[in-house]
Kinemage of the C-alpha trace (Angstrom):
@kinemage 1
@onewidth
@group {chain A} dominant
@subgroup {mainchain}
@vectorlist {calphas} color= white
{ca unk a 1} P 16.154 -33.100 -30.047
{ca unk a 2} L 13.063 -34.720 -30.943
{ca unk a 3} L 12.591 -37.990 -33.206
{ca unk a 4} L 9.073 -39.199 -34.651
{ca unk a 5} L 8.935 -43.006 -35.531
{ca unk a 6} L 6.280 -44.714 -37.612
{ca unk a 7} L 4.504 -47.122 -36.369
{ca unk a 8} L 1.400 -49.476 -38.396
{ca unk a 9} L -2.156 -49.370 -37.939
{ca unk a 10} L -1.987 -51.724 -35.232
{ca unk a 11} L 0.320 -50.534 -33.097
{ca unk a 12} L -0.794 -47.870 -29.841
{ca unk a 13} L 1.209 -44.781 -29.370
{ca unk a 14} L 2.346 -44.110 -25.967
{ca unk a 15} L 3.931 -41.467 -24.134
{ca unk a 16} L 5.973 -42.125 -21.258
{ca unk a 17} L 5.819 -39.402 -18.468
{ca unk a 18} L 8.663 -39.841 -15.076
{ca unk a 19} L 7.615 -36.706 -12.999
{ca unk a 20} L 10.935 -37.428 -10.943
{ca unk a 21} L 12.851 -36.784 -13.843
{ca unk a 22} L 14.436 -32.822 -13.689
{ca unk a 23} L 16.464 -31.636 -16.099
{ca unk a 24} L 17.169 -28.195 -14.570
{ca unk a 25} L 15.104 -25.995 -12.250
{ca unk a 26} L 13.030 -23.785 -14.380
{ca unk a 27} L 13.875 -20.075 -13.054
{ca unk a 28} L 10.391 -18.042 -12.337
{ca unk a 29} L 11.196 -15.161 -14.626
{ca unk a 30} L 10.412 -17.558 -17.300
{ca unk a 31} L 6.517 -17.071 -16.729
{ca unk a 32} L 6.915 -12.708 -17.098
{ca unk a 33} L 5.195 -11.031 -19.521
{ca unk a 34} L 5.290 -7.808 -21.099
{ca unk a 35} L 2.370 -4.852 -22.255
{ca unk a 36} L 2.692 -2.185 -24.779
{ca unk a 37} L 2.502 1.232 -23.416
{ca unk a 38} L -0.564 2.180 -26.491
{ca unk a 39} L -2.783 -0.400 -24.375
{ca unk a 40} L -2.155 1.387 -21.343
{ca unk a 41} L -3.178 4.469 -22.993
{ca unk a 42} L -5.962 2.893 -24.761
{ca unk a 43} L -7.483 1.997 -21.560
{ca unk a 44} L -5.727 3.532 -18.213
{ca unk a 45} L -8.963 2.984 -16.155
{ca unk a 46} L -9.121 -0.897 -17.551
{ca unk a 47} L -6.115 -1.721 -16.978
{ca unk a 48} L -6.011 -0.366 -13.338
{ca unk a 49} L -9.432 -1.167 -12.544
{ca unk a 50} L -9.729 -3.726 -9.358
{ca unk a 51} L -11.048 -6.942 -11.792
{ca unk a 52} L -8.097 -6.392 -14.145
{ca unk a 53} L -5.870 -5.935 -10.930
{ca unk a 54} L -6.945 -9.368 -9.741
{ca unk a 55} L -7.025 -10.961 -12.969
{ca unk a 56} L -3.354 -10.067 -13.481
{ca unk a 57} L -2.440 -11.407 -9.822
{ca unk a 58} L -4.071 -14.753 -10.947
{ca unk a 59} L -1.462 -14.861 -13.567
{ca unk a 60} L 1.296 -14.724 -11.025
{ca unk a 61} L 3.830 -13.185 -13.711
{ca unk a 62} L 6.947 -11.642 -12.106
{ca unk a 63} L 8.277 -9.285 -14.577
{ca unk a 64} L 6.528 -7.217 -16.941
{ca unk a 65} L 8.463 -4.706 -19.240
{ca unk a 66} L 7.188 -1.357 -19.975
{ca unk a 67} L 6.938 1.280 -21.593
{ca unk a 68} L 7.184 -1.238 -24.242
{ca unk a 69} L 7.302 -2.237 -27.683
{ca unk a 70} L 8.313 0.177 -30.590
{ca unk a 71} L 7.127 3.114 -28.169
{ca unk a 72} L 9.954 3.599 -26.614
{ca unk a 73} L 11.639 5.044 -29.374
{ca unk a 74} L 10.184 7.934 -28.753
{ca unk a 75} L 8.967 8.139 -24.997
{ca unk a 76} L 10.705 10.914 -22.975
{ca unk a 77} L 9.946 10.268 -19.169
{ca unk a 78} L 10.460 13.439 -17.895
{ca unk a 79} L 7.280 14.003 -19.465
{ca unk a 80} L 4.973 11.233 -17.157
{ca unk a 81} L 6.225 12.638 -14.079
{ca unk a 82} L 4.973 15.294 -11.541
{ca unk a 83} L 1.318 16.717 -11.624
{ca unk a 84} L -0.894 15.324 -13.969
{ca unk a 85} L -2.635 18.453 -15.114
{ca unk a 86} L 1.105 19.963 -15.803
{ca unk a 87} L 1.783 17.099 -18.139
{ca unk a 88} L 2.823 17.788 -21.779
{ca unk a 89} L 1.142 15.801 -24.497
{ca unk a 90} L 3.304 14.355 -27.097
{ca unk a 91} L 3.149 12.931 -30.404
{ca unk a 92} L 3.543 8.865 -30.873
{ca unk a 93} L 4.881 7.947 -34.044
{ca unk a 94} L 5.148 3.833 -32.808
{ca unk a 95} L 1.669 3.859 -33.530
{ca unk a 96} L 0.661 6.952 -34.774
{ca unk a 97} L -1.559 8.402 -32.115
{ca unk a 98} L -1.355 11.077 -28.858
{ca unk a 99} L 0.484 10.232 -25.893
{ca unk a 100} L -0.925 12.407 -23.041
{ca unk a 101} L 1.759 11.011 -20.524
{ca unk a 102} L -1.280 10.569 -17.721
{ca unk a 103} L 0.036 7.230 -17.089
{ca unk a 104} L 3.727 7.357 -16.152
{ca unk a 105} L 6.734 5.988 -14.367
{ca unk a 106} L 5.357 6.544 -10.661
{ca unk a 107} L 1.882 5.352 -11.852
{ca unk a 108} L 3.681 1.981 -13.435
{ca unk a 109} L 5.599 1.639 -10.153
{ca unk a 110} L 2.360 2.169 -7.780
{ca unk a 111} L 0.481 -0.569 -10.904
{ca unk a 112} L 3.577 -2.839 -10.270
{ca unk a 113} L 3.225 -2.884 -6.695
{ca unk a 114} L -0.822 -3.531 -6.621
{ca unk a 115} L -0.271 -6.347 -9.209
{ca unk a 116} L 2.478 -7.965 -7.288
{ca unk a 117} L 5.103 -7.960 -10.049
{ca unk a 118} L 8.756 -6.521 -10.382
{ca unk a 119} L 9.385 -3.955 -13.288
{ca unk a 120} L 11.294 -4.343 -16.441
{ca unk a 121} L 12.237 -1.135 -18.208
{ca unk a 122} L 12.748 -0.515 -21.743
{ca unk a 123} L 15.216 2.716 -22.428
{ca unk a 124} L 15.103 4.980 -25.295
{ca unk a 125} L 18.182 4.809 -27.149
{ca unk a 126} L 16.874 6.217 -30.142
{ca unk a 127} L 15.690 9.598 -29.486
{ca unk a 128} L 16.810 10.110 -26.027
{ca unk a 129} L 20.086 10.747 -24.728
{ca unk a 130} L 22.532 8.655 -21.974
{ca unk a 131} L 21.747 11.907 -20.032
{ca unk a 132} L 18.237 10.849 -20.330
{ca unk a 133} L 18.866 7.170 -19.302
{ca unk a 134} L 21.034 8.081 -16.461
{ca unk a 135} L 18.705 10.434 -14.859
{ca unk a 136} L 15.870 8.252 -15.009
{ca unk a 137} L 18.067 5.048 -13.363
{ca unk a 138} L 19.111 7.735 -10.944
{ca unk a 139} L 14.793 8.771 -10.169
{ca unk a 140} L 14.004 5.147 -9.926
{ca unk a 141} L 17.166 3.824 -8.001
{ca unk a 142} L 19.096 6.391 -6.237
{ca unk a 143} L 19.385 6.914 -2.327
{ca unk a 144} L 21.862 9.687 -2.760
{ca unk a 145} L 21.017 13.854 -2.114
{ca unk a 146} L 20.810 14.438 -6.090
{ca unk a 147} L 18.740 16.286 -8.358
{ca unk a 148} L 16.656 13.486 -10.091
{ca unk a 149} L 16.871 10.959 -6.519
{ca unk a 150} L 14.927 14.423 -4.634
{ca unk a 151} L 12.983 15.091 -7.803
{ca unk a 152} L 11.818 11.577 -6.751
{ca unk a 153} L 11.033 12.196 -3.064
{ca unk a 154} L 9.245 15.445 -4.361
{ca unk a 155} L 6.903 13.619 -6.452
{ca unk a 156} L 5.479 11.462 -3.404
{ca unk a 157} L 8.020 8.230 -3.350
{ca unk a 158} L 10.519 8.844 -0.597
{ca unk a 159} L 12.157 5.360 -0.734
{ca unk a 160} L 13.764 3.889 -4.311
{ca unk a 161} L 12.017 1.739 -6.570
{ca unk a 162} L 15.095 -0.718 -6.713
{ca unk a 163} L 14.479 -1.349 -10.285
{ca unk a 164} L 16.957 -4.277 -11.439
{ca unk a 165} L 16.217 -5.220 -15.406
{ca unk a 166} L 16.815 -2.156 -18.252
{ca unk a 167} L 16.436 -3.190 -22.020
{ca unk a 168} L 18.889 -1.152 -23.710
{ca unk a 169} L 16.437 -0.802 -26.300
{ca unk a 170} L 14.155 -2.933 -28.621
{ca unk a 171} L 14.345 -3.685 -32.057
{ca unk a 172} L 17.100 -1.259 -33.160
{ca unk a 173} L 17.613 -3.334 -36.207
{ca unk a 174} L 13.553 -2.854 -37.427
{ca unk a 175} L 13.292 -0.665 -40.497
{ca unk a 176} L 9.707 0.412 -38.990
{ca unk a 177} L 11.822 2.239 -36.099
{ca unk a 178} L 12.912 5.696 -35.646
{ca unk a 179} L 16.165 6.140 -35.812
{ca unk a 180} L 16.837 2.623 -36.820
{ca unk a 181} L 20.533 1.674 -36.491
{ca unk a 182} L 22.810 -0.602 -38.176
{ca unk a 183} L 24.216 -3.646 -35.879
{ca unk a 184} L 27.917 -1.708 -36.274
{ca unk a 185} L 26.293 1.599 -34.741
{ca unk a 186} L 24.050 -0.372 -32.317
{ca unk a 187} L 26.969 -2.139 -30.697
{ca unk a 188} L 29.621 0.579 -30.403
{ca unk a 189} L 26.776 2.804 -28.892
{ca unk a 190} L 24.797 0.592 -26.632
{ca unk a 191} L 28.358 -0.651 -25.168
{ca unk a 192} L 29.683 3.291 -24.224
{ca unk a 193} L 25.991 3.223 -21.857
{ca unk a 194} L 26.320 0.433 -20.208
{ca unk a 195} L 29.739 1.222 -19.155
{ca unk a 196} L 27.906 4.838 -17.673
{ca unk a 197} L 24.697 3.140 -16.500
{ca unk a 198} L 26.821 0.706 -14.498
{ca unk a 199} L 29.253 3.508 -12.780
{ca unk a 200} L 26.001 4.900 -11.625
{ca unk a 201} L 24.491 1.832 -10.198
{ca unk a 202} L 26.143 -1.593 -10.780
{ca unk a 203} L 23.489 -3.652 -9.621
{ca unk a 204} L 21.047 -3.562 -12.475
{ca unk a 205} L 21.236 -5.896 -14.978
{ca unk a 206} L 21.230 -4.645 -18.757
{ca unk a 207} L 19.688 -6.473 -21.794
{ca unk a 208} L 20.936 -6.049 -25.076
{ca unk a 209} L 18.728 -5.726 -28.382
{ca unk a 210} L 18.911 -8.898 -29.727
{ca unk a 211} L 17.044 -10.004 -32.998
{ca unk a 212} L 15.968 -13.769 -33.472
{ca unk a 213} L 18.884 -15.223 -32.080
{ca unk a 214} L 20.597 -16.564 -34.945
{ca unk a 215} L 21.348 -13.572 -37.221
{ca unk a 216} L 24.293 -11.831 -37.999
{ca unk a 217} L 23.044 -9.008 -36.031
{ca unk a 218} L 22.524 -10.996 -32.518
{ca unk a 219} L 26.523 -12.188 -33.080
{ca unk a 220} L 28.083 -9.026 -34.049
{ca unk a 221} L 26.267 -7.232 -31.123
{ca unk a 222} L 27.175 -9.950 -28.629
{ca unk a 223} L 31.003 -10.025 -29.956
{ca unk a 224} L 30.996 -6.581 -29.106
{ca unk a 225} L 29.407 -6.364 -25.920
{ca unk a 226} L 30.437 -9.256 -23.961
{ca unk a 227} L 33.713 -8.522 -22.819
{ca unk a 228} L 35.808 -9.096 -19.806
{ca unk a 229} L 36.741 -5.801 -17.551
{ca unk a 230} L 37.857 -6.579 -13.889
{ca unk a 231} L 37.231 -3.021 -13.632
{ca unk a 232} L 33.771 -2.980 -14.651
{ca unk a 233} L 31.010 -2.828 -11.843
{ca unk a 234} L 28.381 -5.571 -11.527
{ca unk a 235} L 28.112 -9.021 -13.339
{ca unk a 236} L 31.527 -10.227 -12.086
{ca unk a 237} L 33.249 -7.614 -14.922
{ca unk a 238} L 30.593 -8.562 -17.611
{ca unk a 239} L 28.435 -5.123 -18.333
{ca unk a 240} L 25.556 -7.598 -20.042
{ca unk a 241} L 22.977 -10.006 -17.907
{ca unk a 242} L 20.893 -10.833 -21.016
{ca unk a 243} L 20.335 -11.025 -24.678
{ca unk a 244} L 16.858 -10.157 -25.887
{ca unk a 245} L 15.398 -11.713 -29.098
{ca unk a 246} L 11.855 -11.412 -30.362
{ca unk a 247} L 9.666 -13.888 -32.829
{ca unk a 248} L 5.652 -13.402 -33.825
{ca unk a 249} L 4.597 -15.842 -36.233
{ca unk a 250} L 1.595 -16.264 -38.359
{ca unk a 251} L 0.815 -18.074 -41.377
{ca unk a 252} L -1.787 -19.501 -43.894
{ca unk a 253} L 0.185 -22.598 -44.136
{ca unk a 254} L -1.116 -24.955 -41.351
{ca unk a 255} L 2.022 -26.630 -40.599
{ca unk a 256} L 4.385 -23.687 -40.210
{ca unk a 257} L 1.633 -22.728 -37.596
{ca unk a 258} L 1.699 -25.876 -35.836
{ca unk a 259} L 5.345 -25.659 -35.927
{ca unk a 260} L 5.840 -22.321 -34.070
{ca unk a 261} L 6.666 -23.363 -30.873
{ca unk a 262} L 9.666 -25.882 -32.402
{ca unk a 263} L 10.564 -22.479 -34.454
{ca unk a 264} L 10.423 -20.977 -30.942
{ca unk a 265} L 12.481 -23.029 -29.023
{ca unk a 266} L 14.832 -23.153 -32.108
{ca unk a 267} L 15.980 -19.521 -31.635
{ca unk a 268} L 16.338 -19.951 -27.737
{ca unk a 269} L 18.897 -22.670 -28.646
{ca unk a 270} L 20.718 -20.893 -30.979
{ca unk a 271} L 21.014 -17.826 -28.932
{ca unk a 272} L 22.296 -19.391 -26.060
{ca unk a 273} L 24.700 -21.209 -28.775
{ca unk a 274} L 25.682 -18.408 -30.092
{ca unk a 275} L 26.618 -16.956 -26.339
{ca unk a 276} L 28.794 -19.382 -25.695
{ca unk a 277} L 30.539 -19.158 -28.960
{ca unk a 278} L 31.229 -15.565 -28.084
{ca unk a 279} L 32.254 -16.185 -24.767
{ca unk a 280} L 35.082 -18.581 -26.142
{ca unk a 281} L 35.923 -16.119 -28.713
{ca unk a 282} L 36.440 -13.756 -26.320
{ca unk a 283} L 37.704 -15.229 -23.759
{ca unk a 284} L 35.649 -14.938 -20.854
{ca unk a 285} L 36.715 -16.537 -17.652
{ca unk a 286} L 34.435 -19.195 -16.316
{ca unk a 287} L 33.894 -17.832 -13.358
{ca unk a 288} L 31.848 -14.893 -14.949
{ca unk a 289} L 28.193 -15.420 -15.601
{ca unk a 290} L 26.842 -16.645 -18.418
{ca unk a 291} L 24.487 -13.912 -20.339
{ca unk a 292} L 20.611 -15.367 -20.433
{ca unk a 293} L 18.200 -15.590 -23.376
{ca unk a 294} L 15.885 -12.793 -23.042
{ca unk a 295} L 12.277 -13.722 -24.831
{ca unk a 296} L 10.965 -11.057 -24.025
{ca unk a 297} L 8.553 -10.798 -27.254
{ca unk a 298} L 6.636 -13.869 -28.960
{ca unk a 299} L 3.469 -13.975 -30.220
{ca unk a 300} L 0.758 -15.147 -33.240
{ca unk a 301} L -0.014 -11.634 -35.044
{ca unk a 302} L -1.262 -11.553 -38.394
{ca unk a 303} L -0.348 -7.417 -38.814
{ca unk a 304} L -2.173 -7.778 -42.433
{ca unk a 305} L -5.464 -8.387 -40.425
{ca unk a 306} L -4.597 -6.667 -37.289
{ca unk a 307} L -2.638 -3.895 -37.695
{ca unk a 308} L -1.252 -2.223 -34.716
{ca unk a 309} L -1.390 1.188 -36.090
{ca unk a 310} L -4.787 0.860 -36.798
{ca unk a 311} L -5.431 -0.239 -32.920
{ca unk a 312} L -5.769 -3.699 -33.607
{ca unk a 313} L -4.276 -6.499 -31.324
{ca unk a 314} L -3.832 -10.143 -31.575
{ca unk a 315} L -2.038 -10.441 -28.351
């Protein structure tokens, strides 16, 4: 909670800083960042060029999700794997341009391991298929003698990529999305894959679709999906790790600007209050783990001025 006193003309302010004080151990993923897929496209050779490698390793960030953003809505990764010049070019409705699939899911893996960062995955639940999401869990992850787990080996990666976090995912609620869903749909539907994606490997840890933490969607999907199963693999019989929620702000106002980050940490608290109203409503046990808070998106984007479709960034 912060307080602000008022103090007269006279008076000096001081802040009072104990460096021994802790009030919790701040976990690393809390520096990770994330990258659209479009800028990848934009600029393959950029991004993977040996200044921009270094650059990134400067940052230190752990985690980086990809293929990102509103993208993923439509991205098919069947199509980003194999020989380049065999590659299909698709359309990209996210932001209304050509994806020519050049840059795909080994090429993010080999990027991931010259940068020095684990990889974060963002599924497509809107035009792709649980088939789809199993097989490519089962490419990255599997040490079995199966189709997409040899497909794998074929392609030049004989050992498994070991990836552990999957959005199941992002912004489902956004009217700008294809095949946008209702939070009624969302839930019943993103609860049915994680219960298949964790028979086929129980040790990676799914994210749900969250909104800003503190709307009716982010409880109804979180009443839905957090529920006890001692039959369930991973997670102690919890199918969820995380809750994702997103917030970009902008404004001409200069003290809703200044404000953001108070408006940031706002939603963080009412997520995680909103978690452990659901775990008492549905009566957890204490011994399973508590879901996280999931920023995986924040920003200050004025989309008036720089609009995405038009390839403009403010990130």
């Amino acid at each position: 909670m912060t307080t602000f006193t008022k103090i007269t003309d006279e008076q000096q302010p001081v802040i009072s800083v104990n460096p021994a004080f802790k009030l919790s151990d701040i976990d690393d993923k809390t520096y990770s960042g994330f990258t659209e897929f479009v800028q990848m496209r934009r600029v393959p050779l950029r991004t993977t060029s040996k200044d921009v490698i270094e650059a990134l390793k400067e940052l230190n960030s752990p985690v980086v999700r990809y293929p990102d953003g509103n993208f993923c809505a439509t991205y098919h990764w069947q199509d980003g794997i194999g020989p380049r010049e065999n590659r299909h070019k698709r359309p990209e409705l996210a932001w209304i341009g050509l994806e020519s699939n050049q840059f795909g899911t080994d090429e993010y893996m080999k990027w991931c391991e010259k940068v020095g960062i684990s990889p974060y995955i963002a599924l497509n639940m809107n035009t792709g298929t649980l088939d789809e999401a199993l097989a490519w869990v089962e490419y990255r992850n599997s040490t079995q003698d199966t189709y997409y787990a040899n497909l794998r080996r074929k392609n030049g990666h004989e050992k498994p990529y070991n990836v552990k976090y999957w959005a199941l995912g992002n912004e489902m609620w956004g009217p700008w999305q294809v095949e946008q869903m209702t939070k009624e749909d969302y839930a019943k539907k993103v609860f049915q894959w994680a219960k298949a994606l964790k028979l086929l490997d129980p040790s990676i840890g799914l994210i749900l679709c969250g909104k800003e933490g503190q709307d009716a969607w982010d409880y109804h999907v979180l009443k839905e999906c957090i529920k006890f199963d001692r039959h369930a693999r991973g997670n102690d019989g919890c199918l969820m790790e995380m809750h994702s929620i997103h917030l970009y702000t902008c404004s001409n106002d200069h003290l809703e600007n200044v404000t953001a980050p108070r408006a940031a940490e706002r939603c963080i608290e009412m997520t995680g209050a909103v978690v452990d109203l659901v775990l008492a409503e549905n009566k957890i046990p204490s011994h399973v783990r508590k879901q996280k808070v999931c920023f995986d998106e924040w920003n200050v984007w004025d989309s008036s001025r720089a609009n995405g479709r038009d390839g403009a960034e403010e990130k």
